[in-house]
C-alpha angles and dihedrals in degrees: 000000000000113000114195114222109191119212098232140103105335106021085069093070097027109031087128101048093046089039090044106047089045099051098045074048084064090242110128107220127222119215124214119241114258125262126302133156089254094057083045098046091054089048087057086049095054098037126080114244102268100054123131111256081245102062095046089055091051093052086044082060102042085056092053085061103056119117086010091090145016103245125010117224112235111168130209114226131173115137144003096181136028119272096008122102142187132223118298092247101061079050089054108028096104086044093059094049106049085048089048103047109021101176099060128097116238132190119194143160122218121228110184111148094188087060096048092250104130120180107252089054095047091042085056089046095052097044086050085056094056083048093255106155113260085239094045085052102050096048085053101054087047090059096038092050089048088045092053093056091038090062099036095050087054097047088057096036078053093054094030092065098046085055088048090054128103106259139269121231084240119083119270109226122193106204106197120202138115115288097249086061099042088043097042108108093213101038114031100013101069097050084054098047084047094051089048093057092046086071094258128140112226140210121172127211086232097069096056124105099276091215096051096043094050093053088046096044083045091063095055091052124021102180095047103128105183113091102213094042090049082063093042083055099047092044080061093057094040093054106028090093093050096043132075090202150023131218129192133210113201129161128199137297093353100141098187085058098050091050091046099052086051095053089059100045086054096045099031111071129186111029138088111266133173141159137235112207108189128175120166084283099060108116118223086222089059092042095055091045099066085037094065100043088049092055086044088060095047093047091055099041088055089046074055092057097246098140129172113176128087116254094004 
């Protein structure tokens, strides 16, 4: 059985857990192509209007599967932890599919801590319902589990490191956005490569350690309910004192990220902040622009002797 695994949202956090659990299954996955304006221009076609960008990307991608596989993986997803939430669309993703493109077959698993469904029991479940042995799936959730830390305590150990180092005479900038923005190769990718050939030196909110991002971002902000904005937040309190400036990724209209990035220009004082808002009309031209002049200002502030960073 091929199971389709679109590059979109999620798969962008959790790519080796899903990849991992499927294939020691004995499924073979098939991986969406990335990005590209075409994927993007059909998931316009098939949203309503008021859809996030990233959910018109995701159903640009679930499109670009079909007929590649023989199910599509789309994942429900609403809360790890009581009393903690994530956005609407990760709770109605499999929903919108399945409204969207009814003929096609989908496969999902449910996490919704406030109902007592927790992740390693639904991915089990999942895995019974495709006829995958109790004993095969549980040995597959175990090493996918230990592959996804693996990979994100790396990922961390890698950019920790960078920050840790002694300093560059370019400016270090910390660009702050969901993964699924930061990894998309249409929509983040792009903003980091440009930023990298301006002469900067980048770290991103995504490769932190996610506990200890989510209780720092959680003390900024107690009453922050969504799980992945409480670590954007805390990646901004881990870094701001090793960064000379902060970017942030926003797309429209993501109204947990555009709280959130408030919140930070109003609590986080003395350093260079601005905000990139995209949707599937933002133009490249527009979006160097401001990248350039950002990097100008940093550049200068730091000839001026307003230095952030330690040891710089």
């Amino acid at each position: 059985m091929r199971i389709g695994l679109p590059r979109a949202l999620l798969y962008h956090k959790y790519h080796m857990l899903w990849t991992t659990f499927l294939e020691e299954c004995g499924f073979t996955t098939v991986v969406s192509p990335p990005t590209n304006r075409g994927i993007l221009e059909r998931g316009v076609s098939l949203a309503v209007d008021e859809s996030c960008l990233p959910m018109k990307v995701l159903l640009g991608h679930i499109e670009a599967l079909a007929g590649r596989c023989d199910a599509v993986f789309v994942p429900r997803q609403e809360a790890f932890e009581r009393g903690e939430h994530l956005c609407v669309k990760f709770m109605g993703a499999y929903d919108i599919v399945r409204n969207t493109i009814p003929e096609l077959r989908l496969i999902t698993y449910d996490v919704n801590a406030d109902h007592g469904v927790d992740e390693r029991r639904s991915m089990i479940a999942m895995a019974r319902s495709l006829g995958v042995p109790a004993r095969v799936a549980r040995r597959a959730y175990v090493l996918a589990e230990a592959a996804q830390h693996a990979h994100e305590v790396e990922l961390a150990r890698l950019q920790q490191s960078v920050a840790d180092s002694p300093r560059s005479d370019d400016v270090r900038i910390l660009v702050v956005g969901h993964s699924y923005n930061l990894a998309d190769e249409l929509i983040g990718a792009p903003i980091l490569g440009y930023l990298r050939t301006l002469g900067a030196e980048v770290v991103t909110s995504d490769e932190v350690d996610k506990a200890l991002a989510r209780r720092t971002g959680a003390g900024m902000s107690p009453t922050m309910k969504w799980r992945y904005n409480k670590e954007l937040l805390g990646s901004v309190e881990l870094y701001r004192d090793m960064v000379d400036g902060i970017v942030f990724v926003v797309t429209f209209p993501c109204g947990p990220d555009s709280l959130m990035a408030e919140l930070c220009a109003r609590r986080v004082t003395g350093i260079p902040m601005t905000t990139l808002v995209l949707d599937e009309l933002a133009g490249e031209a527009g979006t160097r622009t401001r990248l350039e002049s950002f990097v100008d200002i940093l550049r200068e502030r730091r000839r001026r002797g307003h230095v952030r960073a330690v040891g710089a």
